[in-house]
C-alpha positions in Angstrom: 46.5 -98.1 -25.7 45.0 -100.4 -22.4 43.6 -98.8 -20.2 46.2 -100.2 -17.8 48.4 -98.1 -19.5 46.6 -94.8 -19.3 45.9 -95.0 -15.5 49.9 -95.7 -15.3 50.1 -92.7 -17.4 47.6 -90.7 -15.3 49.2 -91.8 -12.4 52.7 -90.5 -13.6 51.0 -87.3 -14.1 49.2 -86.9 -11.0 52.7 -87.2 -9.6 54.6 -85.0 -11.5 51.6 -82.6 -10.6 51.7 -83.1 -7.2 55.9 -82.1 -7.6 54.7 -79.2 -8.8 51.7 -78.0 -6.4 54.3 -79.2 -3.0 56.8 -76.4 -5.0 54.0 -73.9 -5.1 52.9 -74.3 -1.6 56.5 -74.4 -0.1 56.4 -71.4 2.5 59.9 -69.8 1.4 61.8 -70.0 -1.2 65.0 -71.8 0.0 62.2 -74.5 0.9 62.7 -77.6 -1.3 61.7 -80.7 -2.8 63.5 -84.1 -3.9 61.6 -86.6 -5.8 61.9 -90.4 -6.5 64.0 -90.1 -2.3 62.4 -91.5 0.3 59.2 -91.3 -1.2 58.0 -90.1 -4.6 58.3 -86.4 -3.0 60.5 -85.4 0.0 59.3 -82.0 1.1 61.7 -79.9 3.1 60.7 -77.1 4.8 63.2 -75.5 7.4 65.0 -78.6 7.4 62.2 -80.7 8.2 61.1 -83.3 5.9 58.3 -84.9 5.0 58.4 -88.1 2.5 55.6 -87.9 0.4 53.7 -90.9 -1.1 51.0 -90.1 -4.2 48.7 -92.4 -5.6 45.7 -92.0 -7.9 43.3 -94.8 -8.3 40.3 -93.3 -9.5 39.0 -97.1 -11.2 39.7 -98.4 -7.8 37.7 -98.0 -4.7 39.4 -97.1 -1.2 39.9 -100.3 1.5 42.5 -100.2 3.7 44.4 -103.2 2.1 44.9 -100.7 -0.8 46.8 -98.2 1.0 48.2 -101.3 3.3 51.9 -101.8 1.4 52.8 -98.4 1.1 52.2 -98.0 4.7 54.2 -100.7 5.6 56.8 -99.9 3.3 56.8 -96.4 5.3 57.2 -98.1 8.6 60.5 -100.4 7.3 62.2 -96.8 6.5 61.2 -95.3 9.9 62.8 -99.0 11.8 65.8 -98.7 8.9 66.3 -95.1 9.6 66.4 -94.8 13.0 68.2 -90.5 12.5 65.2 -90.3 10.1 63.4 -87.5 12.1 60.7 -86.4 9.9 57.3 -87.0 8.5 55.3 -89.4 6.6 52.3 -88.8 4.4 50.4 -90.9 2.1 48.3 -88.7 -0.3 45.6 -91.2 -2.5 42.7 -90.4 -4.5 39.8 -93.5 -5.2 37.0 -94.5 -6.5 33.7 -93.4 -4.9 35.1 -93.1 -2.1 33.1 -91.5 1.2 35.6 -93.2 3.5 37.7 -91.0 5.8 40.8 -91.9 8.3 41.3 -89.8 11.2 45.0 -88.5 12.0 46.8 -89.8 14.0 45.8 -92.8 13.2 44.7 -95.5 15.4 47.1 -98.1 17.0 44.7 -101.0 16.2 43.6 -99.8 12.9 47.4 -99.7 12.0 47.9 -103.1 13.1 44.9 -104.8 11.7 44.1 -102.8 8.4 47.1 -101.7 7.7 50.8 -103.7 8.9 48.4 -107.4 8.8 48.4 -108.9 5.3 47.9 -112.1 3.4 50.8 -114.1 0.7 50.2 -117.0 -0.7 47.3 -118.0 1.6 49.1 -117.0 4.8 48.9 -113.9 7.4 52.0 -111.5 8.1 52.1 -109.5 10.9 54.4 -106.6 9.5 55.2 -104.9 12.8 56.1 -108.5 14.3 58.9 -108.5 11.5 60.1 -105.4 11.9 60.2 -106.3 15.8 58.5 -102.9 16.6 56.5 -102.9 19.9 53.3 -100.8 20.9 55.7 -97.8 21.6 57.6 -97.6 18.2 54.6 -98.0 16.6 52.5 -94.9 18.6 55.6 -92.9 17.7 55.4 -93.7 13.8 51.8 -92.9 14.2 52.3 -89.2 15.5 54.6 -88.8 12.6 51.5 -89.8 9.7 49.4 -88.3 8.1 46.9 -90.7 5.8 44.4 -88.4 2.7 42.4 -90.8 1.1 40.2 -88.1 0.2 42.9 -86.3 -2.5 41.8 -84.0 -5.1 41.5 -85.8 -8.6 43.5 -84.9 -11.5 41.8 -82.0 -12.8 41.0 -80.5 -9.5 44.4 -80.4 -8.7 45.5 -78.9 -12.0 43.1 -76.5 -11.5 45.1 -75.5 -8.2 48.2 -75.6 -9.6 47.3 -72.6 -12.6 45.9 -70.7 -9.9 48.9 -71.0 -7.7 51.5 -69.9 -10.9 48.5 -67.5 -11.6 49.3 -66.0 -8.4 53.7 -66.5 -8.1 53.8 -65.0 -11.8 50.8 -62.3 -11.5 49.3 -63.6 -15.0 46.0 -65.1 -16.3 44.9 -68.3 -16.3 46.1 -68.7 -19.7 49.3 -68.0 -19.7 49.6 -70.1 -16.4 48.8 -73.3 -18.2 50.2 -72.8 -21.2 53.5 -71.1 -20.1 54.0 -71.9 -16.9 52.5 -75.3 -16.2 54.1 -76.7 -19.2 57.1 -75.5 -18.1 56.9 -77.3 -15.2 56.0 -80.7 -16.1 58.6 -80.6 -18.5 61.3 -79.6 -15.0 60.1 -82.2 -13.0 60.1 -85.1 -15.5 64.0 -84.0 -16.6 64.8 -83.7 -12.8 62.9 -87.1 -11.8 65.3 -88.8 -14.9 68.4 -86.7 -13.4 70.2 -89.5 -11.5 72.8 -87.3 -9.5 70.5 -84.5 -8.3 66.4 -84.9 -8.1 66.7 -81.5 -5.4 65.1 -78.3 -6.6 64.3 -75.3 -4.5 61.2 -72.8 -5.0 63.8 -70.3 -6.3 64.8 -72.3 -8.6 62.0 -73.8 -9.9 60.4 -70.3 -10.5 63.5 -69.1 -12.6 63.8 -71.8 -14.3 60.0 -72.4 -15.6 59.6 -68.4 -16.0 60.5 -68.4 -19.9 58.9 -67.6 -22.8 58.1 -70.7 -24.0 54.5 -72.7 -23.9 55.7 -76.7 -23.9 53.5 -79.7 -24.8 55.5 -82.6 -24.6 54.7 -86.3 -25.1 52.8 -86.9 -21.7 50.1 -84.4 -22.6 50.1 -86.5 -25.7 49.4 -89.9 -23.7 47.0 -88.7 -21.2 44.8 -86.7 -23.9 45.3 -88.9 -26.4 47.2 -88.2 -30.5 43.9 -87.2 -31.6 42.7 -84.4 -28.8 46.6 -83.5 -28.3 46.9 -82.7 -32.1 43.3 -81.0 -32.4 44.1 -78.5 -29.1 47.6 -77.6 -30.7 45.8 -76.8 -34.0 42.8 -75.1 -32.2 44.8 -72.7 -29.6 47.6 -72.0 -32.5 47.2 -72.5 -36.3 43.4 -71.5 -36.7 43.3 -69.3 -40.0 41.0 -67.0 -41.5 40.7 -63.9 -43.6 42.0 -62.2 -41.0 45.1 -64.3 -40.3 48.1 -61.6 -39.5 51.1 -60.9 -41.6 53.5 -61.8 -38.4 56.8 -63.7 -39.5 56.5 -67.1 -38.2 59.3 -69.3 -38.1 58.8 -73.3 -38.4 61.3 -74.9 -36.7 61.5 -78.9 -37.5 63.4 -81.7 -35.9 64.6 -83.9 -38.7 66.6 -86.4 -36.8 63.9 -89.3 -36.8 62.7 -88.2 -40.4 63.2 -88.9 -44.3 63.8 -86.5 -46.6 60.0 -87.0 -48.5 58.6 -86.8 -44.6 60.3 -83.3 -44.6 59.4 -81.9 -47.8 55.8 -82.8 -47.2 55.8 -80.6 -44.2 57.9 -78.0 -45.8 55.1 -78.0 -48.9 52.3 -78.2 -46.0 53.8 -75.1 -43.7 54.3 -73.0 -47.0 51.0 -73.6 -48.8 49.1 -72.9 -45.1 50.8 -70.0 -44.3 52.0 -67.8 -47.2 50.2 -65.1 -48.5 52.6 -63.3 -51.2 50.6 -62.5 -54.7 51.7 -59.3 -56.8 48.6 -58.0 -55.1 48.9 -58.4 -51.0 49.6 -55.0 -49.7 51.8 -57.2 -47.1 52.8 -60.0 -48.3 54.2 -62.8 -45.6 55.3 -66.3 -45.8 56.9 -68.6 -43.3 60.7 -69.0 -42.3 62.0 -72.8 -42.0 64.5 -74.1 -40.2 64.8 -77.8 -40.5 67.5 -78.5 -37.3 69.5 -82.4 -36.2 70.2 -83.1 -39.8 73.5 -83.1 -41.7 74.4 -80.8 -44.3 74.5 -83.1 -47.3 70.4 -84.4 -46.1 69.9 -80.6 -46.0 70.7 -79.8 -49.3 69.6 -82.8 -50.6 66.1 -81.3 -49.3 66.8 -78.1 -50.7 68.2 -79.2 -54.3 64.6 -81.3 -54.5 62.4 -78.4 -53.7 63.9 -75.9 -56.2 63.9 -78.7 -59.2 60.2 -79.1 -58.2 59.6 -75.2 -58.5 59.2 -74.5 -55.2 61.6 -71.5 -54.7 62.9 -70.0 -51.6 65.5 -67.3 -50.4 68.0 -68.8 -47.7 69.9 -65.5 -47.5 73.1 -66.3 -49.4 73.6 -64.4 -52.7 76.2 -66.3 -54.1 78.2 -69.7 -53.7 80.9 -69.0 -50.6 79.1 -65.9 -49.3 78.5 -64.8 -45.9 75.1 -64.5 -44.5 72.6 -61.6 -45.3 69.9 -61.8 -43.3 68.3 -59.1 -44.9 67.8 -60.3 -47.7 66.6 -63.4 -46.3 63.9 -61.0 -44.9 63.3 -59.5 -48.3 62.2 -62.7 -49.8 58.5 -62.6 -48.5 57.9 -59.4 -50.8 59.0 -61.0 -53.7 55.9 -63.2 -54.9 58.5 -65.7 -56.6 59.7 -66.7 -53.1 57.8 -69.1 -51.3 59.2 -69.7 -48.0 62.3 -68.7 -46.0 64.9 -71.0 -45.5 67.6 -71.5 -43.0 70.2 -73.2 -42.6 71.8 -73.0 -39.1 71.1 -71.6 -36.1 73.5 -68.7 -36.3 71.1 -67.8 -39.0 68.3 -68.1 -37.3 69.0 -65.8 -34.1 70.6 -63.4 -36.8 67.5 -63.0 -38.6 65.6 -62.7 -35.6 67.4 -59.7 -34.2 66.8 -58.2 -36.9 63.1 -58.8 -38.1 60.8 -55.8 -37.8 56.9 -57.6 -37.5 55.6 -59.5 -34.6 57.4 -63.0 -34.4 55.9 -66.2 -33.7 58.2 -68.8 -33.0 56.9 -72.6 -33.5 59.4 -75.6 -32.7 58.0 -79.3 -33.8 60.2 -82.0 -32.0 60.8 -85.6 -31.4 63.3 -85.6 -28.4 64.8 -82.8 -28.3 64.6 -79.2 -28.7 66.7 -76.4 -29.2 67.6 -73.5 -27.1 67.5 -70.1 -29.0 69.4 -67.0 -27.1 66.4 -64.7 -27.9 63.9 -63.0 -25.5 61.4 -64.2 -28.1 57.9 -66.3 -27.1 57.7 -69.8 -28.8 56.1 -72.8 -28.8 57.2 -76.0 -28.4 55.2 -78.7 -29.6 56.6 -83.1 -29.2 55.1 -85.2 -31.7 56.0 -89.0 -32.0 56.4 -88.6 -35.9 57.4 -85.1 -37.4 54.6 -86.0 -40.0 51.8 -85.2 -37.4 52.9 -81.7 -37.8 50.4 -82.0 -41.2 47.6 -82.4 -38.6 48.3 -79.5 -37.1 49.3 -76.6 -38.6 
């Protein structure tokens, strides 16, 4: 990947996190945000709103020609807008930079940093476009606000864990991985939500306070496939002699995969996680659930794996039966049995209900996930190609 394209990415990120911190900081919780309005973040609090323009350029050092366009794009929505009554506030983050800008901001540094700029060889005076006189533009000044000095991206990570640290009374742990995954995950679906990008502080604390820790593809771009795959691994699928006998469930998105892609991860989950000789005093191995693919590609799967002698219960006795999730659950004592396998959801909250060791719930997708009416932590993971799941568990 350019490195164009990771500061892009970082800069999406720094975005979506700055969403998320304007949330946390919002004084009440019928306060609100919208994002990708006015600005990349309208804040609204008691009705009074603040358009809210991030950038992070931390290869670039601060002039004032940098922050120069979104300024002036500021001041043709305050002369377009004239019922417009609120706020304006660029928030930036540079390179080196020990630069600082006093608030309000000057009238002549506004004019000749800020609304004066060259095209093609030639000077603009913005405010002579817009036809704004000294008065118009003192009043646009007392309404922003310039930080050049912003936190960088980790720094302002760091704020946001303490701040769900705080809202959900939890450690720093469970605020990153819970939580703050959670988020990111909101504000990118409510950023790509074309009839409603408004979210209140209410709502974004019910809706990100599920048991379920989220890496999704832009963790993947910013860290990079290789430290995105070796945290998963590291934080989740670390074995030793040790390793508890919990029932953990595999859950695999086959929509963008082959049937020898799937198979390989089904022989890779059950060889990594089984441990069911004549001899274990408790015996476990994992539960499978390969979800988005039709019933014939299913079987297919299925018929493969028991011609190649790796066996499996999938909790149906006999050809036409009903379901029996119990003895789906009986299949990890029997040392024949080398995973669990299900076939459809149903099955899978059925067998949940009714399993009696700690569950661990793992869910590998491509685009999309889903949703399981259990009160039962899992962990979703978004990989680019199912296979990567090899990598990692």
């Amino acid at each position: 990947m350019t490195r164009s394209a990771v500061n892009t990415i970082r800069g999406y990120c720094y975005q979506f996190d700055r969403s998320i911190l304007e949330l946390i900081l919002l004084p009440k919780n019928s306060d609100f945000i919208t994002v990708e309005s006015i600005e990349d973040i309208d804040r609204s609090i008691d009705g009074e709103t603040t358009a809210i323009q991030c950038k992070y350029y931390e290869g670039t050092n601060y002039t004032p020609s940098v922050i120069g366009e979104p300024i002036r794009l500021m001041l043709t929505h305050y002369k377009e807008n004239p019922n417009f009554t609120g706020k304006y506030y660029l928030y930036g983050h540079y390179k080196n930079n020990s630069d600082t800008i006093s608030n309000p901001v000057a009238l002549d540094f506004l004019k000749e940093k800020l609304l004066t700029y060259t095209k093609k060889e030639k000077n603009y005076l913005h405010h002579k476009e817009l036809s704004l006189n000294d008065q118009s533009l003192e009043e646009f000044t007392q309404r922003l606000f310039i930080n050049i000095n912003a936190k960088n991206l980790q720094d302002q990570k760091t704020e946001i864990i303490e701040g769900l640290s705080t809202i959900f009374s939890c450690e720093k742990f469970e605020s990153e991985h819970y939580y703050y995954s959670q988020a990111v995950g909101l504000i990118n679906e409510l950023s790509c939500n074309k009839s409603c990008r408004k979210i209140t502080k209410q709502e974004f604390i019910t809706k990100i306070n599920k048991k379920r820790i989220l890496f999704n593809i832009w963790t993947c771009e910013l860290k990079g496939r290789a430290k995105y795959l070796s945290k998963i691994k590291k934080d989740f699928f670390e074995r030793d002699l040790n390793t508890q006998p919990f029932d953990r469930f595999f859950l695999l998105d086959g929509s963008q995969a082959d049937i020898s892609s799937i198979k390989s991860c089904i022989y890779t989950i059950q060889r990594k996680w089984s441990v069911n000789s004549a001899r274990t005093i408790e015996p476990f191995s994992p539960y499978i659930y390969v979800f988005n693919i039709s019933e014939e590609k299913l079987i297919e799967i299925k018929g493969q794996l028991y011609d190649e002698g790796l066996f499996f219960s999938d909790g149906y006795p006999f050809r036409g039966s009903k379901f029996y999730p119990n003895l789906l659950i009986q299949g990890k004592k029997n040392p024949l049995i080398k995973f669990q396998a299900i076939n459809k959801a149903e099955d899978l909250e059925m067998t949940l209900k009714l399993t009696e060791r700690r569950v661990e719930i793992f869910q590998f997708y491509v685009n999309h996930t889903i949703e399981l009416n259990i009160d039962i932590k899992s962990i979703e993971i978004q990989l680019k190609d199912i296979s990567d799941l090899k990598e990692v568990v």
